[in-house]
Structure formats: C-alpha cells, structure tokens
C-alpha positions as CSV (number, residue, x, y, z in Angstrom):
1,X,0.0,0.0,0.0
2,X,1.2,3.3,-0.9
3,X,0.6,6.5,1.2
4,X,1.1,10.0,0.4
5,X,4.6,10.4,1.8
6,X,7.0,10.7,-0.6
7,X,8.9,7.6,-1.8
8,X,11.9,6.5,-0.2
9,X,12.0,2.8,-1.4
10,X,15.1,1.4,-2.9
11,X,13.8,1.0,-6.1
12,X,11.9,4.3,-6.8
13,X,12.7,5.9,-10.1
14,X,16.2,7.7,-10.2
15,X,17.2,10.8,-12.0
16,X,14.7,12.8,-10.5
17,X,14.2,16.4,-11.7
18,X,15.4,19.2,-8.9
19,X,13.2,20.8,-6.3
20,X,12.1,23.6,-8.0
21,X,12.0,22.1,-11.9
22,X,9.6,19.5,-10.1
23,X,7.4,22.7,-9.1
24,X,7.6,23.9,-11.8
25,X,6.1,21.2,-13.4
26,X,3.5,21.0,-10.4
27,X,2.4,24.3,-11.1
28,X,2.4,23.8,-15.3
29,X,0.1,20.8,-14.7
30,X,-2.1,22.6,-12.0
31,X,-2.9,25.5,-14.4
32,X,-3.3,22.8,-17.4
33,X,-5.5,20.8,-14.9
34,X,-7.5,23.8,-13.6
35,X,-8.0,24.9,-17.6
36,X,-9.2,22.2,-18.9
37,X,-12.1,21.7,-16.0
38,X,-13.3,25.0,-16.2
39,X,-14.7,24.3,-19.8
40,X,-16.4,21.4,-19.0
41,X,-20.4,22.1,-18.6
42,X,-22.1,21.1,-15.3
43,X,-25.0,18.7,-15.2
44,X,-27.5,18.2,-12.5
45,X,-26.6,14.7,-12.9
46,X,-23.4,14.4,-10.8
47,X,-22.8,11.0,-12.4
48,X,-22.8,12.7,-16.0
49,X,-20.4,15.6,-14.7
50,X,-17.7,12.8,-13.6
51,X,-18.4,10.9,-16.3
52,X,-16.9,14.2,-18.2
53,X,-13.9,14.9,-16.1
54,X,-12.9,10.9,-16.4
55,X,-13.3,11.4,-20.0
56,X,-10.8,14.1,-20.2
57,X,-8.4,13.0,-17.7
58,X,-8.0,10.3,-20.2
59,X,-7.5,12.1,-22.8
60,X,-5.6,14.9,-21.7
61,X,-3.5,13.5,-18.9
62,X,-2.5,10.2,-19.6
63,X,1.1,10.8,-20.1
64,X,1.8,12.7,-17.1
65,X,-0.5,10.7,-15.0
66,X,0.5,7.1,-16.6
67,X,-3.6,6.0,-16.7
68,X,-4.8,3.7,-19.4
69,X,-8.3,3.6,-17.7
70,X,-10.7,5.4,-15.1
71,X,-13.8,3.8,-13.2
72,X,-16.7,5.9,-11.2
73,X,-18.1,3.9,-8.5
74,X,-21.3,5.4,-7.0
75,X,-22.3,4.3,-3.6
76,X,-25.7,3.1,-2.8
77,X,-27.6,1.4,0.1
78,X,-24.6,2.3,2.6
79,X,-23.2,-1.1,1.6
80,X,-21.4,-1.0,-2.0
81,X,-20.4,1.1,-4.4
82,X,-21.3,0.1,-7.7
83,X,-19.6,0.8,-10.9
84,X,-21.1,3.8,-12.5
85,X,-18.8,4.2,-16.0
86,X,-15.7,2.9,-17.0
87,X,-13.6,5.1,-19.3
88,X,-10.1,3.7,-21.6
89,X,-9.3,0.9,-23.9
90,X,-11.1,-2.5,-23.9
91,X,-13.5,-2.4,-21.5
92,X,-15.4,-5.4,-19.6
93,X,-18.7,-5.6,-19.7
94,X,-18.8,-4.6,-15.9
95,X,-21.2,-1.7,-15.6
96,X,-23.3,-2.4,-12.4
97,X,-20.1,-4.1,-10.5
98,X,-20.7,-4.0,-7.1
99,X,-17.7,-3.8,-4.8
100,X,-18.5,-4.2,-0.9
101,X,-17.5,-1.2,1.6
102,X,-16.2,-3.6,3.6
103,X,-13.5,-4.1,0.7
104,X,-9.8,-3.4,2.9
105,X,-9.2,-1.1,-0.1
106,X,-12.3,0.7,0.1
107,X,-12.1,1.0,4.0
108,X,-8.7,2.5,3.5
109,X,-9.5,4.9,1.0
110,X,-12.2,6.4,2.7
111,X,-10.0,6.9,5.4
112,X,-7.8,8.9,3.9
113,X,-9.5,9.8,0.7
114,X,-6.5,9.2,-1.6
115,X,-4.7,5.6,-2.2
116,X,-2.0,3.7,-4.6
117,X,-2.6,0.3,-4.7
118,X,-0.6,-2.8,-6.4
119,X,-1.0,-6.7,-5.9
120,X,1.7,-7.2,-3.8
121,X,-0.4,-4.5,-1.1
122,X,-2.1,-6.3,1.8
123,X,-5.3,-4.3,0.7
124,X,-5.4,-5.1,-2.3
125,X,-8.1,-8.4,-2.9
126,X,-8.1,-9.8,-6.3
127,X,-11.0,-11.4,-6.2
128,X,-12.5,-8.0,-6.3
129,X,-10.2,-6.4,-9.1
130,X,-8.9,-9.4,-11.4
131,X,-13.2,-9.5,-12.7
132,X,-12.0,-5.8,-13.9
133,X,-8.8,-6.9,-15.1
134,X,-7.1,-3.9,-12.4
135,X,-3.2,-5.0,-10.9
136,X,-2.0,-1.4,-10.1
137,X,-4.2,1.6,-9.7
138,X,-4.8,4.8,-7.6
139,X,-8.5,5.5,-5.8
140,X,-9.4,9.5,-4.9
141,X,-13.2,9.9,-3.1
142,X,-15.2,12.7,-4.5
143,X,-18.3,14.1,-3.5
144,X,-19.6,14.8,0.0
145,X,-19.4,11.7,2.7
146,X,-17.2,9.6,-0.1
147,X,-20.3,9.3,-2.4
148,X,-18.2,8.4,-5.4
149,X,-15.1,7.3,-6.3
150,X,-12.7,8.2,-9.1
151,X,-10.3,4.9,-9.8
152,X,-7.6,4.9,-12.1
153,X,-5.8,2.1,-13.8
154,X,-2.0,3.4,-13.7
155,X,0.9,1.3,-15.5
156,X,3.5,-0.3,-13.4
157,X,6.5,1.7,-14.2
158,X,5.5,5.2,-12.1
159,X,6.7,7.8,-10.0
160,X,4.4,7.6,-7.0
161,X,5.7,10.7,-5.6
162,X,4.8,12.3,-8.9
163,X,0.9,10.0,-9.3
164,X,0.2,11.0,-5.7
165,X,0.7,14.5,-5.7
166,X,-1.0,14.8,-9.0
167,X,-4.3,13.5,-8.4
168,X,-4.2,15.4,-5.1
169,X,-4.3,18.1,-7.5
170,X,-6.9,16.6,-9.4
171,X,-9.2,15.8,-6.3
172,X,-8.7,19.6,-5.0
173,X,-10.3,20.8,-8.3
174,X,-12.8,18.1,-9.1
175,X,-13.8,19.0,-5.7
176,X,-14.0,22.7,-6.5
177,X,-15.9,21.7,-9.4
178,X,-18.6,19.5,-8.0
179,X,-18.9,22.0,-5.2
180,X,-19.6,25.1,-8.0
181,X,-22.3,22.8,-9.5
182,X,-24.4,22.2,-6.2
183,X,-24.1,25.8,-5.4
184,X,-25.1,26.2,-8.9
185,X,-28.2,23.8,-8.3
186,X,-29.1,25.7,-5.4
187,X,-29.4,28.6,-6.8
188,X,-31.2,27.9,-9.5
189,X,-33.2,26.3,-7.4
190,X,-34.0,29.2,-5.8
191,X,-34.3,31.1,-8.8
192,X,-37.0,29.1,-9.9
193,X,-38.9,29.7,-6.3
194,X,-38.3,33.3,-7.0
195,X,-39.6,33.4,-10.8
196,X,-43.0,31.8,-9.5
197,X,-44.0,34.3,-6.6
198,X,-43.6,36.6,-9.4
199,X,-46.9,37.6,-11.4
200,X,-47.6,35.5,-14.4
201,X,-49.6,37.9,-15.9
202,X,-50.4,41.7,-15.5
203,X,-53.8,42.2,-13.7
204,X,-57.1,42.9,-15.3
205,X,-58.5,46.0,-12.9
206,X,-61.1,47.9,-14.2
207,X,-59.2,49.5,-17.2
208,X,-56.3,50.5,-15.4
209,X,-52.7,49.7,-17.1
210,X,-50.7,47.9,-15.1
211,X,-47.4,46.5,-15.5
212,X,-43.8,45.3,-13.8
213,X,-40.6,44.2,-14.6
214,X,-37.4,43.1,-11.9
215,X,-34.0,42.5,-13.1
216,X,-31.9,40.6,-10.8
217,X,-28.2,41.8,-10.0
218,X,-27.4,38.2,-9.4
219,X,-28.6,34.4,-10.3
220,X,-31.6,35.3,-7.5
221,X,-32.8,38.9,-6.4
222,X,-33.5,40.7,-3.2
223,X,-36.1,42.2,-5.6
224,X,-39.7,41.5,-5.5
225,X,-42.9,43.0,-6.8
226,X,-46.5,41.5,-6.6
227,X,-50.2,42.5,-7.7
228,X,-52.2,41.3,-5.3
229,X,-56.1,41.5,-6.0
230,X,-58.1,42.4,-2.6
231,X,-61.3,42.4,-4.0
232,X,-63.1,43.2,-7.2
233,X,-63.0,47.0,-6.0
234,X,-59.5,47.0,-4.5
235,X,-56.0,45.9,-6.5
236,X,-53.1,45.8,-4.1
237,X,-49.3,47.0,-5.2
238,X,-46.4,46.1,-3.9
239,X,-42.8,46.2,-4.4
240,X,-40.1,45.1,-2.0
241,X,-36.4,45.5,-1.2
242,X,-34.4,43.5,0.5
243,X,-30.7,44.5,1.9
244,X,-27.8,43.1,-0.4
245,X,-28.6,40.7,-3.3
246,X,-28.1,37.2,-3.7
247,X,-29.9,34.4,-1.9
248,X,-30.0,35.2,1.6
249,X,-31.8,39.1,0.3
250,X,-34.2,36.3,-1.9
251,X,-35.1,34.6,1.0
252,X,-35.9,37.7,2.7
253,X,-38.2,39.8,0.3
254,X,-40.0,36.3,-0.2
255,X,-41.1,36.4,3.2
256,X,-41.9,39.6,2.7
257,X,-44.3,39.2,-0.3
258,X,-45.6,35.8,1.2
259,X,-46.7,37.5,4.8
260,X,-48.8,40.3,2.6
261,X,-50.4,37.5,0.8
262,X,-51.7,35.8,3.9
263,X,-52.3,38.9,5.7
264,X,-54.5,41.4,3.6
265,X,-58.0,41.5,3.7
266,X,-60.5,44.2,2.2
267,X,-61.3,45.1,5.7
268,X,-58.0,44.9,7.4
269,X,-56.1,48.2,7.7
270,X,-53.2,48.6,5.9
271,X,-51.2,49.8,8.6
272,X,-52.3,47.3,11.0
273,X,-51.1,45.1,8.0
274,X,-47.7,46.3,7.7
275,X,-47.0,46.3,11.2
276,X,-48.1,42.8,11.7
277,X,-45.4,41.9,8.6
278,X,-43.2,43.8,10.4
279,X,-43.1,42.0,13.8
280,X,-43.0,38.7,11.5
281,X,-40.1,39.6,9.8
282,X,-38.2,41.0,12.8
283,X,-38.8,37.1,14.2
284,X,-37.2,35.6,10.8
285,X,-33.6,34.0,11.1
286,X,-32.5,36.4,8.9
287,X,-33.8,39.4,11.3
288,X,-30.3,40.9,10.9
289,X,-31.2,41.8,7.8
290,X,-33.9,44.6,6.6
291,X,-36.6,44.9,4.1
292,X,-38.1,48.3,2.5
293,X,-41.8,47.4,1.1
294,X,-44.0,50.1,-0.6
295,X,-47.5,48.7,-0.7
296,X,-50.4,50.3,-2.3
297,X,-54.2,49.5,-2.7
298,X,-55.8,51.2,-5.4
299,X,-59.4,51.9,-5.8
300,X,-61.2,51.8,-8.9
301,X,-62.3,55.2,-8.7
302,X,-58.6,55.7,-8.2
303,X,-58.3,56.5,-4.6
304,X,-54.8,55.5,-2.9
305,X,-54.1,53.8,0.4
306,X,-50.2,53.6,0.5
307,X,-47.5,53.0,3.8
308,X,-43.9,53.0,2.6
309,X,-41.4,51.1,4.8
310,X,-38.6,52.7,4.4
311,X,-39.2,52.0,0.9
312,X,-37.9,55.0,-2.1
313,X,-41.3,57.1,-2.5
314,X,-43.3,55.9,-5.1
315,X,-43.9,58.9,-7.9
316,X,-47.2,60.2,-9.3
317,X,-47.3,62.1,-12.4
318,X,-49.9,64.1,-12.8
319,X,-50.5,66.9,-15.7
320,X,-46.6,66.9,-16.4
321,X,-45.6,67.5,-12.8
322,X,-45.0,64.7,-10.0
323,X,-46.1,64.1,-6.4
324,X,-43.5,61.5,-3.9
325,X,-45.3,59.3,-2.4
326,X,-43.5,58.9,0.7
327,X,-45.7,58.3,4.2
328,X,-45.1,55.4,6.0
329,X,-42.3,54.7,8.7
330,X,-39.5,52.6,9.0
331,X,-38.1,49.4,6.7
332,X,-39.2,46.2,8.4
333,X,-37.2,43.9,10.5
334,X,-34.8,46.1,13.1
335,X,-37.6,47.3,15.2
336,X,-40.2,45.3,16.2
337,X,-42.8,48.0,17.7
338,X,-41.7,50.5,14.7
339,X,-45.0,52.5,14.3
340,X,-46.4,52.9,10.4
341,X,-48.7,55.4,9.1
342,X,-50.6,55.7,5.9
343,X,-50.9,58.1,3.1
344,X,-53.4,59.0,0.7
345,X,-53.8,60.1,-2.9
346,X,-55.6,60.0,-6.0
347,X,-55.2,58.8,-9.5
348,X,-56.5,60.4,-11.8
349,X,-57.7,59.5,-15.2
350,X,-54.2,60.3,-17.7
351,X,-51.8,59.9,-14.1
352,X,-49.2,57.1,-13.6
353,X,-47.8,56.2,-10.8
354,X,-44.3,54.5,-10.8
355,X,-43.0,52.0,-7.9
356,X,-39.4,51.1,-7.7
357,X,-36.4,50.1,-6.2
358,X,-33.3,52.2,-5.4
359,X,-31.3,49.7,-7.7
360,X,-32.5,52.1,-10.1
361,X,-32.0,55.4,-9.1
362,X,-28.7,54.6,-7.6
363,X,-27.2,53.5,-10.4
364,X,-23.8,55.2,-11.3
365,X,-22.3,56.3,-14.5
366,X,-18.3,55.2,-15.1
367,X,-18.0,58.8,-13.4
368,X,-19.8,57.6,-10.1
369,X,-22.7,59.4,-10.4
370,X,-26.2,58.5,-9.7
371,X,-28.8,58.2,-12.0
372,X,-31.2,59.8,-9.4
373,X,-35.0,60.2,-8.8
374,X,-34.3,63.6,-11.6
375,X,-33.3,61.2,-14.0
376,X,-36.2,58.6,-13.3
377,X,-38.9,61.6,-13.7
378,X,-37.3,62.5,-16.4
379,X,-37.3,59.6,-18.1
380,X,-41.4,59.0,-16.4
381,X,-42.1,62.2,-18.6
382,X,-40.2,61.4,-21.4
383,X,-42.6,58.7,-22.5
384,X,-45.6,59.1,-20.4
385,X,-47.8,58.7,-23.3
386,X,-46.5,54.7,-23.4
387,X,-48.5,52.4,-21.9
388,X,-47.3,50.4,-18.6
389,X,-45.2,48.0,-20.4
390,X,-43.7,50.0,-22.5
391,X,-42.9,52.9,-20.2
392,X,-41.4,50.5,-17.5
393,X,-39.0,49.3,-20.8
394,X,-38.0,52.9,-21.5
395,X,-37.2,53.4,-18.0
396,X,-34.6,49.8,-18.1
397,X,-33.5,51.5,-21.0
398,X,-32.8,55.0,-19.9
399,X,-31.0,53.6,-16.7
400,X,-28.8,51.2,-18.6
401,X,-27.8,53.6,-21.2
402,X,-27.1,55.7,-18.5
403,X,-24.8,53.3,-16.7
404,X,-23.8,51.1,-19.8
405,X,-24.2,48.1,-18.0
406,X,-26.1,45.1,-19.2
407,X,-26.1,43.5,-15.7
408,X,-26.9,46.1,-13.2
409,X,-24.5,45.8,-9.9
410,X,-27.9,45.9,-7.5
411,X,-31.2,44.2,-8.1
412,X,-33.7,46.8,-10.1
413,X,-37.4,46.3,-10.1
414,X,-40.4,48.9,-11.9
415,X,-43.9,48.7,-11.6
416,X,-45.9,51.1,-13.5
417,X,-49.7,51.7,-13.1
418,X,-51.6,54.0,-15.8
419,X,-55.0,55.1,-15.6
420,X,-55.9,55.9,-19.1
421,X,-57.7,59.4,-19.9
422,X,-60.9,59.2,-21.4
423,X,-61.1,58.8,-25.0
C-alpha cells in the first residue's frame, strides 16, 4: 500500500528532476488541470459531470499521469459502491459491479481519501479487481461523505511521488468543481422559487394599465414586486427590497411578499397590515437583515391607500408635474414596535404612478454618479404617453444607457400603473 509520503524505497525511479523544476512542473500541470475543467459544462446529474472529467483525464492527462483507464463507483444502500462508468481501452462488460464497503481497499480509502494500490499490497483483494482486469491503480473519493469514487488504472513503471501528488491536485479541483455545480443547483433552485412568486400575468383591474418588470443583480434577487387583488374594488401593489442581493436578500423579500399574501384582507387596515409583517419579519432567522416594502391599494375610482417602509417614494405624475409618495415609517425587521402610518392620494384619469427600487435610481455612470430620482422623472415624462409595459421598458432602457451596463451591480425592479384618460 502506498501512502502520500513521498517515496523513499530502494527501487523508486532515479534521476529525479530538482526541487524547483519539479514545481515547476506541479504548477504547469495545475494550471493545465484547472484549464481544462473550467470548460467542462455542469450537469444536475453528478454522475454525467464525472463521467466528463474521467473522459478528459483520459484524454488529456494520460502521459503525465501514466492512466490507461478510469472507473466511477457510486455508492448506494450504505453497503457498496457500484460501478457507474468505466472510461479507456477495452472495456469489460462490468457496468453495475458492485464492490462491498467492507473491501480493505475501500475502507482505507475512505479513510484517507487518496490511495496507490498494487498486488503485492495487503489491501489489495483480487477477487475483487482481477473481474476488472485492475493489478495497479490509484483510488481518490469525491463528492460529500465519499459518495463516489474516481479509480484509475495506472501502469507499473511510475513515480508515485509524482501519481500522488497529481491526483491530489486533481481531487482539489474536481472538488471545486462539484462544489460550484451544487451551489449552482441551489441557486437555481432558488431562482425558480423566486420566478414563480412573481406575477404570471399583469392584472385585469377595471381598465387601469398595469405593469412590472425586476431585473436581478445576481442568479436570484432581493427584488420583488407582486399584484395582489383584494377584492373586485381593491388591486393591491407592492414592491419590495431586501438588503444586499443574492440568496440570503431572496429569502428575505420572499417572506416579505408571502406575509402580505396571507395577511391582507379588504377590511383589514393597511397599517395594522404592515405592522403585523413587520413584527414577523423582525422574528425571521434572517432578522439581521432589513426589508423596504411600498404597498399600495388602489381603488377603482382611483383613490390610494399607500404606507412605505422605508421603501424609495413611489412617484405620481400628474399633468406633467410629479407628487413623492413617501408616508409610512421605518423598513421592516430592526424594530419590532416600529410605528407605520398611511398616506393617501388619488389617481386620476391620464396619471401614472411609478413604484421602484433604489437599484434604479442609484445606479452610477463610469464617473460615479447617480442616476437619481431627476433622472427617473425624467425619463417618467419622457414617454408618459407609453402604456405600462412600454414605459417601464424605456425606464430599463434610460438607466442602462445611463450606466452602460447590461447587468446592473444591485437588483432593479419597476412597476408602472396607468389610468388611461378618457377617450
């Protein structure tokens, strides 16, 4: 059995390269190594991901490594692993193999996660490795717990100084690799959560033009908006903004959006409303964090309930000149007895009223400034006469021309409501 210690044997290979050529080389094959991962595509299959990396370990390492073939063993039931794929020349018709965890070899290998083994090694049982036609191979665990196990066929004539500290290197950054594809997993996961608490559809509210749009700083925002309808007289608005981006600001402004869903009612008050949410998200695990809401219920005859939460005001424009929608109180979460109050306006037919997120008025140009809340009613005035889709577009538009960034650095979220003038 070989360990990771260097070899001192009598019969190791001679003419050795010096200490630092031999880095050298390390380095050269760590960069080559590290390359040549990177491109591979991640699969939610972790079975077809290693199934990749064997494949090009093969073919683009075989000379330094000495490997004619490489196995993936999958363990299942606790009490084998079984033979997943089976990359190289000629091989057996073995797919399914099971080899027992109570295999020496196995046992020693999951102790410490990297192994050399030949014939003449008390571990090695060839009972279990003459079926696969394997005298001399190496053995790395991947995965969490020692799920899988990469095994290499290796030819007899190698430096095992050189083997072991090689696919050290290659467990390192498979490692890296598999763990970039769960967090990868996750949050798309999570993405997908998000995507469906948003609203599939603009709502139909008594000829009012309403739409929204949230573009995500990151794989998952800290963004959310929601149209939420109270009753056939009432259409509730709300846009939220969770601290930072990311998934731990998702998780937040999801709570957020959920609470007002189970908590309005048409005869519930909405302060009474947003101090309940509040209270419930000062309770949350992720209570070190904040949220600003603006929430709105809008009448069909176009009168305005609104609290902001700390929350950027939400703008009116009316007859070319705009009104800041700003009463409320304090973001939610920090203080759990914060006190809210409402405020009240009307929309008239020909206003729109805009909701949105500081991700878009605090976006900077390459000389650091801010687009602004001028800049937003400007470009609210600019195309007024659009309808809600199409203004909230123009608005995307103005801000990225403005910052010339495709990806904005924080998440950015619109809502636009339009009550038509008569016809």
């Amino acid at each position: 059995m070989e360990t990771v210690r260097p070899d001192t044997r009598a019969d190791a290979p001679a003419d050795r390269p010096a200490a630092a050529e031999k880095s050298a080389v390390y380095r050269a094959f760590w960069r080559k190594l590290d390359t040549a991962l990177k491109t591979l595509e991640g699969d939610h299959d972790l079975v077809v991901t290693l199934d990749a990396i064997l494949k090009t370990l093969l073919r683009d390492f075989h000379q330094e490594l000495g490997i004619v073939a490489g196995r993936l063993y999958e363990r299942v039931d606790g009490d084998f692993y079984v033979l997943r794929r089976w990359v190289g020349d000629n091989p057996p018709d073995r797919l399914g193999y099971r080899v027992p965890i109570t295999y020496r070899a196995v046992q020693l290998l999951l102790e410490r996660g990297l192994i050399i083994l030949k014939e003449s090694d008390p571990e090695f049982d060839a009972s279990v490795e003459e079926p696969l036609g394997v005298s001399v191979f190496a053995a790395m665990t991947v995965g969490p717990e020692g799920r899988y196990i990469l095994s290499f066929s290796i030819e007899n004539d190698f430096d095992r100084e050189k083997i072991l500290y090689l696919l050290s290197a290659i467990q390192h950054v498979v490692g890296q690799k598999i763990g970039q594809q769960r967090l990868h997993s996750i949050m798309e996961e999570a993405r997908r959560i998000q995507l469906s608490l948003l609203p599939k559809a603009p709502p139909v509210f008594h000829g009012y033009d309403v739409d929204g749009r949230s573009v995500p700083a990151e794989a998952v925002s800290g963004d959310l908006f929601d149209f939420l309808p109270i009753s056939d007289r009432i259409l509730g608005l709300a846009v939220a903004d969770a601290s930072g981006h990311g998934l731990p600001a998702a998780l937040q402004a999801r709570d957020v959006i959920t609470g007002l869903r189970m908590g309005i009612a048409e005869h519930l008050k909405i302060v009474s409303t947003i101090e309940r949410l509040n209270k419930v998200i000062h309770r949350s695990t992720l209570a070190t964090r904040f949220v600003s809401l603006f929430y709105g219920e809008l009448e069909k005859n176009g009168n305005f309930i609104y609290c902001s939460a700390g929350h950027p005001p939400a703008l009116l424009f009316h007859e070319g000149g705009f009104q800041e929608l700003g009463h409320g109180g304090l973001v939610l979460g920090p203080d759990p007895d914060a006190r809210y109050e409402r405020g009240y306006s009307r929309v008239e037919p020909g206003d729109t009223v805009v909701l949105y997120t500081d991700g878009i008025t605090e976006a900077t140009d390459a000389a650091g400034e801010s687009f602004g809340v001028e800049g937003l009613k400007q470009a609210i005035a600019r195309h007024a006469a659009l309808g809600a889709k199409g203004l909230a577009a123009r608005i995307f538009e103005s801000v990225e021309a403005f910052s010339r960034r495709t990806r904005p650095l924080d998440d950015q979220t619109v809502v636009v409501v339009r009550r038509p003038a008569p016809a």
